[in-house]
OpenMM code with the backbone's topology and positions (N, CA, C; nanometers):
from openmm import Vec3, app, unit

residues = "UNK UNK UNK UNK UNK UNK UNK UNK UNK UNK UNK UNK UNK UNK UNK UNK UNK UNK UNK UNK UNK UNK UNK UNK UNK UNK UNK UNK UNK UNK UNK UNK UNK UNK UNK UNK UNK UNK UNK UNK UNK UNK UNK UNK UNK UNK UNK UNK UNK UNK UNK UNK UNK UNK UNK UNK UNK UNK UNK UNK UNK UNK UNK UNK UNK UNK UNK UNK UNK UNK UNK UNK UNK UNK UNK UNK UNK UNK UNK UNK UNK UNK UNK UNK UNK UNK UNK UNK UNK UNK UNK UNK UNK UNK UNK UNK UNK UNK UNK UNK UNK UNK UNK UNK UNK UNK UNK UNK UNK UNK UNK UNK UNK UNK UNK UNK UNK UNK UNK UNK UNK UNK UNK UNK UNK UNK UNK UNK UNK UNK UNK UNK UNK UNK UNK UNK UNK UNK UNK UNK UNK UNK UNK UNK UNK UNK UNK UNK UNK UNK UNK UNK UNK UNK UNK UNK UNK UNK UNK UNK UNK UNK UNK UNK UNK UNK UNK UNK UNK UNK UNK UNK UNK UNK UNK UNK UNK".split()
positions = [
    Vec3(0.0850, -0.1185, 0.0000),
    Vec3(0.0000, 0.0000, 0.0000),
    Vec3(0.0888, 0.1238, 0.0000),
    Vec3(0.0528, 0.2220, -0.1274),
    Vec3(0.1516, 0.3256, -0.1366),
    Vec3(0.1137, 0.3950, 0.0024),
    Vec3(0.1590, 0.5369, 0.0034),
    Vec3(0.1330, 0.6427, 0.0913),
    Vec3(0.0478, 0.7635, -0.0068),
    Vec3(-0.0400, 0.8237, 0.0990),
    Vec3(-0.1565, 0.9072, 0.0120),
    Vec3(-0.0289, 0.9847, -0.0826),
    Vec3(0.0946, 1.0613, -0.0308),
    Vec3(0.1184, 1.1688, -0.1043),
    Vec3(0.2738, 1.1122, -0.2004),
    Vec3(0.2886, 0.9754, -0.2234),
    Vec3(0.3827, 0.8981, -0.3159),
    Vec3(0.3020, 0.8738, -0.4438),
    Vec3(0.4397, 0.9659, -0.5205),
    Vec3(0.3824, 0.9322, -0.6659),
    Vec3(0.3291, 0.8046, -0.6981),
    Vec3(0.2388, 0.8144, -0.7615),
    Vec3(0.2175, 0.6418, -0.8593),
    Vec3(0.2138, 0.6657, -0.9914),
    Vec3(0.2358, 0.5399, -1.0954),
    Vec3(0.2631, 0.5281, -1.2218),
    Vec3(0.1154, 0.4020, -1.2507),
    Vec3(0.1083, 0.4752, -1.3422),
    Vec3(-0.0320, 0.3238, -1.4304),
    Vec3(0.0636, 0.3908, -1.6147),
    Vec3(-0.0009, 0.2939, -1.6950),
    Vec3(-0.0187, 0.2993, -1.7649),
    Vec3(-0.1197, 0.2580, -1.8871),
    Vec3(-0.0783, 0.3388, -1.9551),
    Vec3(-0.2390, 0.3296, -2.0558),
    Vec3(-0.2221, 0.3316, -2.2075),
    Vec3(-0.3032, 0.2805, -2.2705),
    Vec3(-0.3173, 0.2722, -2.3751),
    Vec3(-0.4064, 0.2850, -2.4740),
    Vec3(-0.4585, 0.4055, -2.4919),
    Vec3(-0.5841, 0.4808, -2.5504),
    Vec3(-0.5994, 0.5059, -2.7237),
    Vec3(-0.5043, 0.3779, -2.7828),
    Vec3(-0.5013, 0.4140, -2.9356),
    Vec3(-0.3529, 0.4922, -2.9585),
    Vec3(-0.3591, 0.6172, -3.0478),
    Vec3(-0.2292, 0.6486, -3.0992),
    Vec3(-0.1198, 0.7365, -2.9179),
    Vec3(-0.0205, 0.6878, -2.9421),
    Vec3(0.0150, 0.7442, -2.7754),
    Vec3(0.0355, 0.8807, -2.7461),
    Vec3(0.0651, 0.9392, -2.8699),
    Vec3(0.0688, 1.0978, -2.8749),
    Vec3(-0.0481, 1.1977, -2.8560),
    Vec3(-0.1493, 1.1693, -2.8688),
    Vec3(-0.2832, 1.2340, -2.8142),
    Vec3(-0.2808, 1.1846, -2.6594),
    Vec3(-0.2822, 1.0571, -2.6292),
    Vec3(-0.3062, 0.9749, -2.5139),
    Vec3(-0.2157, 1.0655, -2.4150),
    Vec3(-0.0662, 1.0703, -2.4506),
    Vec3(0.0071, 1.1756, -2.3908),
    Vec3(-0.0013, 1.2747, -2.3588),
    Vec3(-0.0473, 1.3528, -2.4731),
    Vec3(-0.1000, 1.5042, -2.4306),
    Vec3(-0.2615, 1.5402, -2.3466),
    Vec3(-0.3213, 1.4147, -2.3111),
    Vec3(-0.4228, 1.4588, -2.2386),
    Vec3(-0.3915, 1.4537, -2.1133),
    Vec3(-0.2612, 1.3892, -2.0427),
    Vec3(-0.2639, 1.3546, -1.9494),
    Vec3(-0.1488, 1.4259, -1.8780),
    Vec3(-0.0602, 1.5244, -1.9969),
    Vec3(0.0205, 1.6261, -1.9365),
    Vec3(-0.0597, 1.7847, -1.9251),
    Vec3(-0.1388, 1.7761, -1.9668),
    Vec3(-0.2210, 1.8672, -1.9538),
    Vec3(-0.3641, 1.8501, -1.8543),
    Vec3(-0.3115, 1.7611, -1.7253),
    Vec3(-0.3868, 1.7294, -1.6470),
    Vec3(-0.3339, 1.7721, -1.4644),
    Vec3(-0.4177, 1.8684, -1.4458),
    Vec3(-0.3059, 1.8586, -1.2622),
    Vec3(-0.2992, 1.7748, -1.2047),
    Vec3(-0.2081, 1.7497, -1.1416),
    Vec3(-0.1846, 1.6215, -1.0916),
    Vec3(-0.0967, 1.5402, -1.1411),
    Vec3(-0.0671, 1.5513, -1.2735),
    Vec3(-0.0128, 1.4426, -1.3184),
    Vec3(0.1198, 1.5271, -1.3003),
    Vec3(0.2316, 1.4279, -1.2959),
    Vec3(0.3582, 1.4925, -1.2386),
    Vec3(0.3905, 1.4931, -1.3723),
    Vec3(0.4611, 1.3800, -1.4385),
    Vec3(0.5022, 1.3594, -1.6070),
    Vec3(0.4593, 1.2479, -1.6810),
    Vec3(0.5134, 1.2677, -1.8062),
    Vec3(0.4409, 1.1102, -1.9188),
    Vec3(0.5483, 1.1311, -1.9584),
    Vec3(0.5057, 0.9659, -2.0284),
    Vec3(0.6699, 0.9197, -2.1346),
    Vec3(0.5746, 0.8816, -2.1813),
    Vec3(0.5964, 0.8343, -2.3474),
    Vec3(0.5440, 0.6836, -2.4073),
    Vec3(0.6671, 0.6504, -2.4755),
    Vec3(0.6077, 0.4596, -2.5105),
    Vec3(0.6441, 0.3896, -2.5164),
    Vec3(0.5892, 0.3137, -2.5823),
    Vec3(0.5955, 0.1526, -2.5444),
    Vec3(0.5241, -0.0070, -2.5596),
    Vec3(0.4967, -0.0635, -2.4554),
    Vec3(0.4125, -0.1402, -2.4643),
    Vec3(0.4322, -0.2506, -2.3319),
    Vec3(0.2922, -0.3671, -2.4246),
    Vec3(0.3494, -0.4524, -2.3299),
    Vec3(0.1844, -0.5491, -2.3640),
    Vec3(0.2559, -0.6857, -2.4514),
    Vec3(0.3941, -0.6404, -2.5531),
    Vec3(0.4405, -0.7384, -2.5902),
    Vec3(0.5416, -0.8187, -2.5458),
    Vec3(0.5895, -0.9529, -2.6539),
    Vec3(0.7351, -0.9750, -2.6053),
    Vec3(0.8463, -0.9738, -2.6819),
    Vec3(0.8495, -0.9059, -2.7655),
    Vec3(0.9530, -0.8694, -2.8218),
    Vec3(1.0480, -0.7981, -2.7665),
    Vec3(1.1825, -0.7600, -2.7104),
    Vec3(1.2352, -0.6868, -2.6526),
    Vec3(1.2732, -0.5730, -2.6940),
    Vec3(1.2764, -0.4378, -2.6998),
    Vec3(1.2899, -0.3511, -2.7527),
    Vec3(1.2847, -0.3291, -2.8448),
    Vec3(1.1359, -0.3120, -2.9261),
    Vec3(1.1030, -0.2880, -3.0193),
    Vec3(1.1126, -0.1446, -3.0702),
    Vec3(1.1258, -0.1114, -3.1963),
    Vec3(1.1090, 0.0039, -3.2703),
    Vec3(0.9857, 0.0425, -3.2783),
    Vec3(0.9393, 0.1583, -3.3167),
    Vec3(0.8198, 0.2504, -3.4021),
    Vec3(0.7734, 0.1486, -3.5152),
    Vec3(0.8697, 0.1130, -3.5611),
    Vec3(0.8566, 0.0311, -3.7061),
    Vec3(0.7751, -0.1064, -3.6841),
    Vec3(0.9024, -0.1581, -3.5790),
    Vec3(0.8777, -0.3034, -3.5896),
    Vec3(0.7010, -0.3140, -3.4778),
    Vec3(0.6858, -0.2596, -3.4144),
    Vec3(0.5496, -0.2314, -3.3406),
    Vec3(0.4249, -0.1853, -3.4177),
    Vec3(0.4409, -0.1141, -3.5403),
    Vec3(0.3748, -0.0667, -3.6150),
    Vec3(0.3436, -0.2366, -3.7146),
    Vec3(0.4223, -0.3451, -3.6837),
    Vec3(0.3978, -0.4722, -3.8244),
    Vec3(0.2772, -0.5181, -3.7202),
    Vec3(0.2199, -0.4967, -3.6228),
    Vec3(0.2127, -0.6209, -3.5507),
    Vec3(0.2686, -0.7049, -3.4938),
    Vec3(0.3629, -0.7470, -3.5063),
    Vec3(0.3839, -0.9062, -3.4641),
    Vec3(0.4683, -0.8933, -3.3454),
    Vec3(0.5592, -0.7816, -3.2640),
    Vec3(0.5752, -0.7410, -3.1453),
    Vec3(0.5555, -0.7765, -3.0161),
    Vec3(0.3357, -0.7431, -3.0569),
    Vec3(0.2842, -0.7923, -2.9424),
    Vec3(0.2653, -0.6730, -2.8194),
    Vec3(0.3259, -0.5238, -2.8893),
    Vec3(0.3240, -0.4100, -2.8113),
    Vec3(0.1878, -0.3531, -2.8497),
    Vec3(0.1867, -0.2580, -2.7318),
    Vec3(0.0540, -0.1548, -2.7908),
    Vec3(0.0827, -0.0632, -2.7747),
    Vec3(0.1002, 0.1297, -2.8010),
    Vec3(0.1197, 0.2212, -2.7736),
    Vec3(0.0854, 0.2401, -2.6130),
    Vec3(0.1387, 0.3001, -2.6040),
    Vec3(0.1433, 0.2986, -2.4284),
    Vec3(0.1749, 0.4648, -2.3730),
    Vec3(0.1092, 0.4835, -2.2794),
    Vec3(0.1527, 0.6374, -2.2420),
    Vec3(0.1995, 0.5617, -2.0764),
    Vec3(0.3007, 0.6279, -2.0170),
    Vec3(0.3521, 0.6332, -1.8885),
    Vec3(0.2960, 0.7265, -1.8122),
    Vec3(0.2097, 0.7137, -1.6879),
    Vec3(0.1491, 0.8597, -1.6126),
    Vec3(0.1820, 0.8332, -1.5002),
    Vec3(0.2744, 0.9420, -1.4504),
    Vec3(0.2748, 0.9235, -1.2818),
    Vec3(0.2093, 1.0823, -1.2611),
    Vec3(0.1457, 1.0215, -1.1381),
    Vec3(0.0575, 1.1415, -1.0687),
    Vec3(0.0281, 1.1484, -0.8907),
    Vec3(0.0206, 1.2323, -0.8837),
    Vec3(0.0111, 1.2587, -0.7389),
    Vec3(-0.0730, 1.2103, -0.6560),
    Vec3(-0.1177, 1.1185, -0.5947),
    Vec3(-0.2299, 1.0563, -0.6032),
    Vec3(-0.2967, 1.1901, -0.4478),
    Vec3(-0.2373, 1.3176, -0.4041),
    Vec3(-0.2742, 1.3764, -0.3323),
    Vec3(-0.3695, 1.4792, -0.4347),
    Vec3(-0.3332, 1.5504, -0.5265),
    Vec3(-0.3323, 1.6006, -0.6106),
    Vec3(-0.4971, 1.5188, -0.7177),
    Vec3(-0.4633, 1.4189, -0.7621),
    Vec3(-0.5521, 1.3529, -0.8537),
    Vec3(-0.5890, 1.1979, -0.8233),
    Vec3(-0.6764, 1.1679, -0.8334),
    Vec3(-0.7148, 1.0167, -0.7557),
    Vec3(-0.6990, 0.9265, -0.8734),
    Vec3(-0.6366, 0.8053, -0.8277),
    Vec3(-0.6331, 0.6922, -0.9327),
    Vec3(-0.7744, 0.6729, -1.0052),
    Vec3(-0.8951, 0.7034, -0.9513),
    Vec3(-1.0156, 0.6455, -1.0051),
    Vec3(-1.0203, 0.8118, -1.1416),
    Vec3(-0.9522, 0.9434, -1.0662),
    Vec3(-0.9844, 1.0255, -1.2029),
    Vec3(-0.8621, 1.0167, -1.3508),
    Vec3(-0.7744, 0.9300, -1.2830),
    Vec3(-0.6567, 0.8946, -1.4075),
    Vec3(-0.7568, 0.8089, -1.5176),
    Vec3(-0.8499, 0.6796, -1.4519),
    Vec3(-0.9140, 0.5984, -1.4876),
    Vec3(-1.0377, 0.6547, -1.6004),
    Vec3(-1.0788, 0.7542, -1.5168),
    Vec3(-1.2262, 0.8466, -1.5360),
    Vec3(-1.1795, 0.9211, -1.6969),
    Vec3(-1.0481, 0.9436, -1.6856),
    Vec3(-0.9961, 1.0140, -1.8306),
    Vec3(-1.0119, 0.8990, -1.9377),
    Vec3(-0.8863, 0.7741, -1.8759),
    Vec3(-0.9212, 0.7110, -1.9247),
    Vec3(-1.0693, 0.6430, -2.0086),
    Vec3(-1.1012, 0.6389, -1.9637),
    Vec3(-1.2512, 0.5256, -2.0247),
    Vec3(-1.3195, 0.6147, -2.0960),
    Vec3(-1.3106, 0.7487, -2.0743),
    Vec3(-1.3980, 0.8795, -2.1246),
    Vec3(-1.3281, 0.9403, -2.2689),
    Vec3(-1.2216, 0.9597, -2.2601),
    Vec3(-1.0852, 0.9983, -2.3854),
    Vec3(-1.1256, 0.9546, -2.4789),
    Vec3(-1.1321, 0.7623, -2.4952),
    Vec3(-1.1153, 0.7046, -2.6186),
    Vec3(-1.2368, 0.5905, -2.5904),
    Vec3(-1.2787, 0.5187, -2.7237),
    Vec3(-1.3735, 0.4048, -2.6992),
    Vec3(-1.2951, 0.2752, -2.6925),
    Vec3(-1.3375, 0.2446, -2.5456),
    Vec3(-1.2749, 0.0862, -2.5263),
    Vec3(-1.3505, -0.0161, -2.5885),
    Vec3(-1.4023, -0.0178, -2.6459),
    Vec3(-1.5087, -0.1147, -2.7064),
    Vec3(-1.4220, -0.1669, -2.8604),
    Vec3(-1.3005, -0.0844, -2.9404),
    Vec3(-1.3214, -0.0790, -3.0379),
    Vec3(-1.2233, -0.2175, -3.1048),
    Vec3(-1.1385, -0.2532, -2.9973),
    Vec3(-1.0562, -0.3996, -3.0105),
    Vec3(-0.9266, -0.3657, -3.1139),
    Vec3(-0.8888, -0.3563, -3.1620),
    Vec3(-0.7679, -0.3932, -3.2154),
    Vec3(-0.7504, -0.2508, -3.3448),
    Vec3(-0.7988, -0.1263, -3.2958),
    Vec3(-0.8107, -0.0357, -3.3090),
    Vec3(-0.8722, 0.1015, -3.2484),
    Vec3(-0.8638, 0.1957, -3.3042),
    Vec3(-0.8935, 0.3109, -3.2653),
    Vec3(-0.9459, 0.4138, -3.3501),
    Vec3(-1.0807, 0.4541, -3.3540),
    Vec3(-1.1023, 0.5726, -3.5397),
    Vec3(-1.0258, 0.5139, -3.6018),
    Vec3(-0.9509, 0.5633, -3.6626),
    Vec3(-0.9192, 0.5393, -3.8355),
    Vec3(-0.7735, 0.4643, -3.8389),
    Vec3(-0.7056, 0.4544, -3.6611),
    Vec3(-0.5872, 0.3815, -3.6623),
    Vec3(-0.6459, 0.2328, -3.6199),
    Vec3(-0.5803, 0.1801, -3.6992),
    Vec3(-0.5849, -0.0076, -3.7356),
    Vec3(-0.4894, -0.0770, -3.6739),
    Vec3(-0.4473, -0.1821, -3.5848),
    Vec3(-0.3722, -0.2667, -3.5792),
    Vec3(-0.3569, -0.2544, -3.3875),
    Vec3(-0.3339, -0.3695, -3.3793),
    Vec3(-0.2949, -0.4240, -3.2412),
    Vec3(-0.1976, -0.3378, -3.1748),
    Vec3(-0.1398, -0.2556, -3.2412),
    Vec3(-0.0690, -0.1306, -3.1549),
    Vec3(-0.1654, -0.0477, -3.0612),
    Vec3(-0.2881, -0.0283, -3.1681),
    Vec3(-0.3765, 0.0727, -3.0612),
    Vec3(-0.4836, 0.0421, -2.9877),
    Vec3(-0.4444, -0.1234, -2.9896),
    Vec3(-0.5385, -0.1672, -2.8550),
    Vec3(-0.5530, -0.0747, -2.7183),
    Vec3(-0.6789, -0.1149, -2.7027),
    Vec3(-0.6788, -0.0575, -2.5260),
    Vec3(-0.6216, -0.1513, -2.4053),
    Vec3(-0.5800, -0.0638, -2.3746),
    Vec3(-0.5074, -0.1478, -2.2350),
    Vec3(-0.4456, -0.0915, -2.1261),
    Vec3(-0.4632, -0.1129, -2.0019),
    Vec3(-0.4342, -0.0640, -1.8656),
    Vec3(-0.3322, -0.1452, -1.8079),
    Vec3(-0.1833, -0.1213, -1.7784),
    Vec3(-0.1072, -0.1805, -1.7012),
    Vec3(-0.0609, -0.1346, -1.5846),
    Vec3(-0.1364, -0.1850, -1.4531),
    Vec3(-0.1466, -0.1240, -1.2981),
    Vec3(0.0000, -0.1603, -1.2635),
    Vec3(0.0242, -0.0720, -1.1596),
    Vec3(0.1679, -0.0966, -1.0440),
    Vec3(0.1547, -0.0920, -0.9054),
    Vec3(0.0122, -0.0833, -0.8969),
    Vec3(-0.0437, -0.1291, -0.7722),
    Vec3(-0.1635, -0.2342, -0.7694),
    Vec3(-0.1922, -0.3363, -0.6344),
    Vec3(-0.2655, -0.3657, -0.5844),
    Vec3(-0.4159, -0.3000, -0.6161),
    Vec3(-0.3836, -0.2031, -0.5559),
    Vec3(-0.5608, -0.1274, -0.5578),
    Vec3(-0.5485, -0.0105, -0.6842),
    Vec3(-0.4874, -0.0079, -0.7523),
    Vec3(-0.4729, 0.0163, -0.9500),
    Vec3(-0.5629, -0.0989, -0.9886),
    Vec3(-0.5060, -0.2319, -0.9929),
    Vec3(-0.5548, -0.3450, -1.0388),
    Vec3(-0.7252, -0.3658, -1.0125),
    Vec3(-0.7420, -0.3277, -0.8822),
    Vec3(-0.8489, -0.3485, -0.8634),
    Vec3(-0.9627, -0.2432, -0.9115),
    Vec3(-0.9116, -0.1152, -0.8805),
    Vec3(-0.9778, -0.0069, -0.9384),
    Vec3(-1.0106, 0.0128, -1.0891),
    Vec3(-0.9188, -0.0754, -1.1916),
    Vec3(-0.9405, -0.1120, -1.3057),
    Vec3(-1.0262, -0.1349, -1.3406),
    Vec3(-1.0556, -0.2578, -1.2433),
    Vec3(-1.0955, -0.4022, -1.2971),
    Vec3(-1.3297, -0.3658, -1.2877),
    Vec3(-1.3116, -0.2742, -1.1611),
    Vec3(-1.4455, -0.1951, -1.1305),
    Vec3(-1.4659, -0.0803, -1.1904),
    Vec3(-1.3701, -0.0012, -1.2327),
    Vec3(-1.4372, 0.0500, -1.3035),
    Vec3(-1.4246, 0.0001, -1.4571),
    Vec3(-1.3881, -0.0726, -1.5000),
    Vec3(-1.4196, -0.1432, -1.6758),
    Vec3(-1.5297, -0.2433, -1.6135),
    Vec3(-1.5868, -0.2813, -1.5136),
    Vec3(-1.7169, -0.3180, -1.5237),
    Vec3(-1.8277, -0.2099, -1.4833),
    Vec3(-1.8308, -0.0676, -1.4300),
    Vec3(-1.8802, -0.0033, -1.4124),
    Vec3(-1.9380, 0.0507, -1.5605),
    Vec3(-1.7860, 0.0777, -1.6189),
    Vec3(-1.8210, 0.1653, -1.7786),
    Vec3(-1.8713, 0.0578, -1.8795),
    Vec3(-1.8363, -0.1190, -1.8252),
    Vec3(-1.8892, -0.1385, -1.9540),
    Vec3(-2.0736, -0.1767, -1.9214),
    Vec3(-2.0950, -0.1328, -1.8095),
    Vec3(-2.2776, -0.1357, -1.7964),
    Vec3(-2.3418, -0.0008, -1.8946),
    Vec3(-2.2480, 0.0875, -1.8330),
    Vec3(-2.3541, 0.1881, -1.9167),
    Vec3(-2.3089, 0.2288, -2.0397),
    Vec3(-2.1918, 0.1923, -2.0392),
    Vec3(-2.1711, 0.1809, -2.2363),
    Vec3(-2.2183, 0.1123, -2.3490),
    Vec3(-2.2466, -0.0588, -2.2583),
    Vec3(-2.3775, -0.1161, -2.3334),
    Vec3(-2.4498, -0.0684, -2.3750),
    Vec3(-2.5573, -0.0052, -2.2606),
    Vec3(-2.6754, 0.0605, -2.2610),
    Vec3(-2.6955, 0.1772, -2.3902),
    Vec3(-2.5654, 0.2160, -2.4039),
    Vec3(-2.6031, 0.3347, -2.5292),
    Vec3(-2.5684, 0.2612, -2.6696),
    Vec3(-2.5897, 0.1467, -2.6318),
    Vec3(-2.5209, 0.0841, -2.7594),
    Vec3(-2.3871, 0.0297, -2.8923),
    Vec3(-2.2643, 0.0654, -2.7757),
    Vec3(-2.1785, 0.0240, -2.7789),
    Vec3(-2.1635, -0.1660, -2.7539),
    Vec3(-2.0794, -0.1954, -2.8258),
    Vec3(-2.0460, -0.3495, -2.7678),
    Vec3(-1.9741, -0.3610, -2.6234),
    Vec3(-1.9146, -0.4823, -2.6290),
    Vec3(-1.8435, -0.5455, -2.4597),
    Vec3(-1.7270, -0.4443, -2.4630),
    Vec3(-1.6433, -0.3967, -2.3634),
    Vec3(-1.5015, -0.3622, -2.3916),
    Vec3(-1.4288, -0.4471, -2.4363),
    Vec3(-1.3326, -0.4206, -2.4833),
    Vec3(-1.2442, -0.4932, -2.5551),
    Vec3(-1.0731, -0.4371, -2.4392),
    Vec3(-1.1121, -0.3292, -2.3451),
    Vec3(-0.9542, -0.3082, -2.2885),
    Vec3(-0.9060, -0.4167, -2.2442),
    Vec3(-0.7487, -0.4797, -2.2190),
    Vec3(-0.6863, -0.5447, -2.1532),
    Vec3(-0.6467, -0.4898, -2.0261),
    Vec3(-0.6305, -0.5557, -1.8911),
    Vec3(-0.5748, -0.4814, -1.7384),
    Vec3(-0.5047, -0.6275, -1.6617),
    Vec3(-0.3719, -0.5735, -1.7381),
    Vec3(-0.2690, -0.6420, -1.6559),
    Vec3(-0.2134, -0.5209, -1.5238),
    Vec3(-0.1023, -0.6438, -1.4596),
    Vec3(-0.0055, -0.6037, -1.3774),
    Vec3(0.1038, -0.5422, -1.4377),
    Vec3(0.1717, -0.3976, -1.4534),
    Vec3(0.2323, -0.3790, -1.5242),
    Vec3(0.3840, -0.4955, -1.4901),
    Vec3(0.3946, -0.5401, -1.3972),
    Vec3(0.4692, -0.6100, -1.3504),
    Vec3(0.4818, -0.7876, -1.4663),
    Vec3(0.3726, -0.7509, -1.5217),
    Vec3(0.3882, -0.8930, -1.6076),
    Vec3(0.4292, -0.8862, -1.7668),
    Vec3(0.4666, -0.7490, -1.7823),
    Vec3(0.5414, -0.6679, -1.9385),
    Vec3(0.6507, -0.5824, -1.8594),
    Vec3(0.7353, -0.5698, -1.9786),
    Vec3(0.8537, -0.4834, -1.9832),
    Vec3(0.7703, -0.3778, -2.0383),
    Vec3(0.8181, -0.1969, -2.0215),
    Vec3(0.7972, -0.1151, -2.1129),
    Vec3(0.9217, -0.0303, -2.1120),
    Vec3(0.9136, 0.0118, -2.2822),
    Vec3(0.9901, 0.0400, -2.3434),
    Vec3(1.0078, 0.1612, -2.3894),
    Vec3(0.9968, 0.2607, -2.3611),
    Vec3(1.0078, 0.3893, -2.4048),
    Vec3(1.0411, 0.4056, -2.5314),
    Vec3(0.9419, 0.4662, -2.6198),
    Vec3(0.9275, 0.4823, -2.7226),
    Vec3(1.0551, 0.6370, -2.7541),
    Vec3(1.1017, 0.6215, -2.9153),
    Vec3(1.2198, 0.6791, -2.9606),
    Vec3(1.1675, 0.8303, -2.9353),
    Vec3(1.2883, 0.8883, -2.9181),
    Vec3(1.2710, 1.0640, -2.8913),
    Vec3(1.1935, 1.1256, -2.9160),
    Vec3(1.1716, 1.1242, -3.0513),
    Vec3(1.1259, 1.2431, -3.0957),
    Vec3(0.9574, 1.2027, -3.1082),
    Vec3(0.9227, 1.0580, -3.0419),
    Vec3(0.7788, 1.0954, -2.9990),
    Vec3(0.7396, 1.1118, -2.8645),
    Vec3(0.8339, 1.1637, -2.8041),
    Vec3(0.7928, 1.1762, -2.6941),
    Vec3(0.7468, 1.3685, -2.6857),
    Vec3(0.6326, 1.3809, -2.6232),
    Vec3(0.5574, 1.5418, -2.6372),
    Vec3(0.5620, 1.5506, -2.7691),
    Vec3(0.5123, 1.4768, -2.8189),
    Vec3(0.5133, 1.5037, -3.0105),
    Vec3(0.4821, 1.6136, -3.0369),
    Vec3(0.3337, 1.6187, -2.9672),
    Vec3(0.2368, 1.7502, -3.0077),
    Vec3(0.2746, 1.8622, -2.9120),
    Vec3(0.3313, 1.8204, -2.8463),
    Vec3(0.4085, 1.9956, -2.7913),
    Vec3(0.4720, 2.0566, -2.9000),
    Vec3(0.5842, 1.9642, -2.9400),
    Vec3(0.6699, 2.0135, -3.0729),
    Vec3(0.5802, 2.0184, -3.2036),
    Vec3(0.4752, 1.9332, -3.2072),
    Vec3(0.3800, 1.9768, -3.3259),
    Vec3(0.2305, 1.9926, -3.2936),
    Vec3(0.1909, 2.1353, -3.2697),
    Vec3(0.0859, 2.0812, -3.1955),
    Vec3(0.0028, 2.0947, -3.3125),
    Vec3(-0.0187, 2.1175, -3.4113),
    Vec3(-0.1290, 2.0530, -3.5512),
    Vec3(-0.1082, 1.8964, -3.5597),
    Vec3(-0.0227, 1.8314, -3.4887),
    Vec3(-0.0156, 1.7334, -3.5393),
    Vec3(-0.1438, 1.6106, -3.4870),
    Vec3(-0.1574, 1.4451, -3.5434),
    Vec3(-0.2335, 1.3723, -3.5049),
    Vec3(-0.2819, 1.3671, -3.3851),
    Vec3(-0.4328, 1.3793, -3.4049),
    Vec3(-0.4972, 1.2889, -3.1963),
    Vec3(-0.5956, 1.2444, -3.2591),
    Vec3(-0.5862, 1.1291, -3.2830),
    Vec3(-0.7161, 1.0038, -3.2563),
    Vec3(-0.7822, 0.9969, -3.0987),
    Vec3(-0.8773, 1.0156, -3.1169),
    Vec3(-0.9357, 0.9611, -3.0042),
    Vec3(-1.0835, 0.9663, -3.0861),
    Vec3(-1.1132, 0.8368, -3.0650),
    Vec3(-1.2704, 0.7921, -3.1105),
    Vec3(-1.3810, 0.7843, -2.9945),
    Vec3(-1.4112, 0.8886, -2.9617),
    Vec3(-1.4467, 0.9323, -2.8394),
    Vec3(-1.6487, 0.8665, -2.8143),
    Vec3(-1.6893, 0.7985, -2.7240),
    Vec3(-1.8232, 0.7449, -2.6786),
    Vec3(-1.9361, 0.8705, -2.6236),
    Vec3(-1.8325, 0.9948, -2.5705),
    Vec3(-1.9366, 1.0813, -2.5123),
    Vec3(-2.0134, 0.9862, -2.3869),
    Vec3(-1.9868, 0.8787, -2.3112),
    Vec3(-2.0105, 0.8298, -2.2528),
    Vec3(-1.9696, 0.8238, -2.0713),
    Vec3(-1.9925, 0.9068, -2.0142),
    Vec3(-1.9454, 0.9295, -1.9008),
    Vec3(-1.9422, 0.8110, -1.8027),
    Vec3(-1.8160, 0.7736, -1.7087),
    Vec3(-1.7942, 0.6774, -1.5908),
    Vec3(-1.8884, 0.7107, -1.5103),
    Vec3(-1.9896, 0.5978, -1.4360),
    Vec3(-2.0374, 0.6590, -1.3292),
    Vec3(-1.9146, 0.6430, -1.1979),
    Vec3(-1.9854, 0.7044, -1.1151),
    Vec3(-1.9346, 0.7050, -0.9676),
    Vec3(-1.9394, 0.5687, -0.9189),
    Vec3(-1.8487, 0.4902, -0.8407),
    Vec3(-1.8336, 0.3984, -0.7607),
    Vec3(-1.9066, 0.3683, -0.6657),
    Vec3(-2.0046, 0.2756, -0.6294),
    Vec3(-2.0689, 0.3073, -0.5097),
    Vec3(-1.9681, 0.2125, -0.3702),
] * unit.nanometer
topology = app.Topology()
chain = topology.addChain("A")
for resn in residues:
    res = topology.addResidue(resn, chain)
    for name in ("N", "CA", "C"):
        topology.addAtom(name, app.Element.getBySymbol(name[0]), res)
């Protein structure tokens, strides 16, 4: 069990990682982001070789945040709200097992907070007519991640016209009871 005011790290995977990134540095609370990979087993994969498939990575954003500052359930709340978890082995108009959804916890009660709220969101995301989720929620402890090459890291700081996918549900998390 962390301490209320020790950083924590989750990571996420909301489709392309450069939008995913910039929503979450532009969030208080959040201390910093990296992206990367995670999810596969290939060992240090490229842009390239992650982009064939066969890797086994998914774009990945790194978030550590204050958990005094911002609560693991509102890292989550971005999450599920940002992008549509429903969409499986894509994202809008990006294709391929890179931009799967997926949550890799570094805590105990991460894992669990996951795991309730992707059954929380996927009740009322049904309901509007979306399918099952499709996110994955490992232990980040059961993947390596890999920090993705320089110059995508703050892409859209350095370009901010540049790409953000997010295929967004308009579907709000409820509250936890």
């Amino acid at each position: 069990m962390s301490n209320a005011g020790d950083p924590q790290t989750l990571y996420v995977a909301m489709g392309c990682f450069w939008g995913a990134e910039e929503i979450y540095w532009l969030t208080p609370g959040v201390l910093s982001t990296n992206v990367g990979y995670m999810g596969g087993v290939y060992p240090n994969p490229s842009y390239e070789e992650v982009c064939t498939g066969r890797t086994g990575h998914t774009e990945t954003a790194r978030v550590t945040y204050d958990p005094a500052l911002i609560s693991t359930f509102e890292i989550l709340r971005i999450f599920w709200e940002r992008h549509d978890p429903t969409q499986g082995m894509r994202q809008g108009n990006d294709v391929g097992s890179q931009y799967r959804s997926a949550i890799f916890t570094t805590t105990a009660e991460q894992l669990d907070l996951a795991k309730r709220t992707r059954d929380a969101y996927n009740q009322v995301i049904s309901e509007k007519g979306y399918g099952e989720i499709t996110t994955e929620i490992f232990p980040a402890d059961d993947f390596t991640y890999y920090p993705a090459e320089p110059h995508h890291q703050r892409y859209l700081e350095v370009n901010p016209n540049g790409y953000r996918c997010h295929a967004l549900t308009g579907v709000p998390l409820p509250e936890l009871a």
